[in-house]
N, C-alpha and C positions, 0 to 999 in steps of 0.2 A: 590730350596730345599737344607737344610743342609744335608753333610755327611751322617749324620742317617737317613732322608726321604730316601737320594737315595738308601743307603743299603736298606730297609724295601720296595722300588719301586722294585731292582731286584729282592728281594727276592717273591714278590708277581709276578712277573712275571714268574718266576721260576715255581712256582704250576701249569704254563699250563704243563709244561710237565708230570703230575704226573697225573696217571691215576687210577681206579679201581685194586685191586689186586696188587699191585706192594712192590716188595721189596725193601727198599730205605737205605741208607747210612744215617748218619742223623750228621752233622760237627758239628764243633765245633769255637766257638768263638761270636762277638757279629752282623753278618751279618747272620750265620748261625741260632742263638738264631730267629733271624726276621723269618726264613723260618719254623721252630720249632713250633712258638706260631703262621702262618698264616697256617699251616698245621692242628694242633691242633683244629682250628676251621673245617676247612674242616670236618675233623672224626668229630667231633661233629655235624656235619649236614649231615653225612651218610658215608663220604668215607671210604673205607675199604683198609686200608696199614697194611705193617708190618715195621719196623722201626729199622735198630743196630743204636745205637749211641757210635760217636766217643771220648768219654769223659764221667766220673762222672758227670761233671756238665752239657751235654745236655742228659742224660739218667734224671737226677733230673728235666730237663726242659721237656721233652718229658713225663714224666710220669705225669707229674703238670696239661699239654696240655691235658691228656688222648689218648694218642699216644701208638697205641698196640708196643712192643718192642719184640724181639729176638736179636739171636746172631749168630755170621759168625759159630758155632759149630753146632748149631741147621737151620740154612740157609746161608749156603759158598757159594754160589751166589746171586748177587743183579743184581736190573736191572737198578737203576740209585742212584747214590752218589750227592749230594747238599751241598756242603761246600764251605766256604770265601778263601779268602787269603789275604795273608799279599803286593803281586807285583804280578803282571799278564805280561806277557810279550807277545811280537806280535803273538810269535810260540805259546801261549797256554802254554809254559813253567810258573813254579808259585816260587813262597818263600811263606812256610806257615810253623807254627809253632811258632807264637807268642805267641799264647795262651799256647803254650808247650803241646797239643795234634799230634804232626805231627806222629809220630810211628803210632797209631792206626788210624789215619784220614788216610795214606797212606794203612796200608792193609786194610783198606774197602774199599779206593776208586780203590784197586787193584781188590778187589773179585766184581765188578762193570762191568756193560756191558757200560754206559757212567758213565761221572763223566762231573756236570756241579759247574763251579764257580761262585758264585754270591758277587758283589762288590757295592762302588762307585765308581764313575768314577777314583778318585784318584789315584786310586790301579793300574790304567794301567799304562804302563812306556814302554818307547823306548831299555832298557837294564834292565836288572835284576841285585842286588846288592844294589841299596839304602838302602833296608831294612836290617839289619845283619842279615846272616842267621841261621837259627837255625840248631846245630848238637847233636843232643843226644847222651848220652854216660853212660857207666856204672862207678859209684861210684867207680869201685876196679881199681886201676893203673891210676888214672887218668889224674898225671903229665904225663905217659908215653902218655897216649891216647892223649891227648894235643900234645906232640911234634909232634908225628905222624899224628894227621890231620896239622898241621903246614908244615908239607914237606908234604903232600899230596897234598896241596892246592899250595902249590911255585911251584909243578910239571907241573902246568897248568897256573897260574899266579901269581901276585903278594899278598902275604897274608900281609893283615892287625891285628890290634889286635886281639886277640882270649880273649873272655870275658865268664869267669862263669858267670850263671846269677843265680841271689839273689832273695830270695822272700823279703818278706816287713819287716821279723822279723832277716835280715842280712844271715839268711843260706843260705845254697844253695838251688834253686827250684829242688822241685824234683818232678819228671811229674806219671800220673796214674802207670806208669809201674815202677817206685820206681829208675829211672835214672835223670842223672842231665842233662843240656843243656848248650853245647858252645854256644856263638852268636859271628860270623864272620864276622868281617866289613870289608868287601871289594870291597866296594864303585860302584865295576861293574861288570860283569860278562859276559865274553862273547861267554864263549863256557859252557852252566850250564851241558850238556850232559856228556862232558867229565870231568868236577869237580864232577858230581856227581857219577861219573865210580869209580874216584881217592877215594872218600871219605866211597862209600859202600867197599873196597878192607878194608878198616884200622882194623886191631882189634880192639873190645872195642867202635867203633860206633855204635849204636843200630840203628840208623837213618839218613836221613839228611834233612832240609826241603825243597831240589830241588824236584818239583813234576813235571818230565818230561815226555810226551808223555801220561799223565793222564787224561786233560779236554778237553772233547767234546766239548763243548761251554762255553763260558763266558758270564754272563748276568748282564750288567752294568748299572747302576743306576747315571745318570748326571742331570744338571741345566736344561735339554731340553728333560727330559725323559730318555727311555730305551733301548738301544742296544744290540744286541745280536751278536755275533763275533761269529765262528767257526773253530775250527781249523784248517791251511792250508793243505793240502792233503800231 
């Protein structure tokens, strides 16, 4: 299987957990998009969900699906969250926020009784950092909010470039919540607990895309099928 089989495997795998009645978390990007539109059918053959989604563009895909939707104002508790990630690590630690949804992907996976991540196999990795990670931030002081995740991150390791990131028309991305996103290359990561300690402390971070102590299970999609990991006690 390519890549997108295996995403679109775990993500079909992923639906055993999903039961009648259930209030669900609904991610964001294009592995979560797979669990969205195999959901989508479900309800259309009877199931009865309620659905937040973590983004503009999967409320546009959930609503497409005929996916009933609310919101953490109208239901502040869910029972299970189903979204990608960008690095999965042995602890269940993740990097997410490629799609530049992380701020709202983490408070619903926070307002969540489990939070499962579904991948391909790819996405697993022996250390976190490959992937830059994403830090959201507010547009006002932004030189300043730069330096300062800059010594936040040397307070713990070694910091690599700190990169704005661009949309396709040279601006700057700006995500559903009207913020921009560093991406931090720093190649490893080996304490994400205590980086992400250092980085919620910073003024002017809205977020960061360490998703610690969040996923219940991991459901991975390889060349030989499907895996399920748990995270270690």
């Amino acid at each position: 299987m390519n890549a997108d089989a295996q995403k679109r495997a775990a993500a079909a795998r992923a639906l055993e957990f999903v039961t009648p009645g259930m209030r669900l978390g609904l991610g964001t990007g294009s592995t979560a998009r797979h669990f969205v539109e195999l959901l989508g059918e479900r309800v259309r053959g009877g199931l009865d969900v309620v659905g937040v989604p973590t983004s503009e563009a999967t409320y546009a895909d959930a609503l497409r699906c005929g996916i009933k939707l609310t919101t953490l104002d109208e239901t502040p508790e869910l029972d299970l969250t189903v979204d990608g990630a960008d690095e999965i690590g042995p602890d269940l630690s993740l990097i997410k926020g490629g799609g530049g949804a992380l701020l709202r992907e983490k408070i619903v996976a926070a307002a969540s009784a489990r939070m499962i991540v579904i991948a391909d196999a790819g996405k697993w990795v022996a250390s976190l950092g490959g992937f830059p990670l994403p830090i959201e931030v507010t547009p006002f002081g932004f030189e300043a909010t730069r330096r300062a995740v800059a010594a936040a991150i040397s307070a713990v390791q070694p910091c690599g470039p700190l990169t704005l990131r661009r949309a396709q028309n040279g601006h700057a991305f700006v995500t559903d919540g009207g913020h921009w996103i560093i991406d931090a290359a720093l190649s490893r990561i080996d304490d994400p607990a205590a980086l992400a300690q250092k980085l919620s402390a910073v003024p002017g971070v809205m977020e960061h895309g360490l998703f610690v102590g969040l996923a219940t299970f991991a459901v991975l999609g390889g060349p030989d099928g499907v895996r399920i990991v748990e995270r270690p006690a």
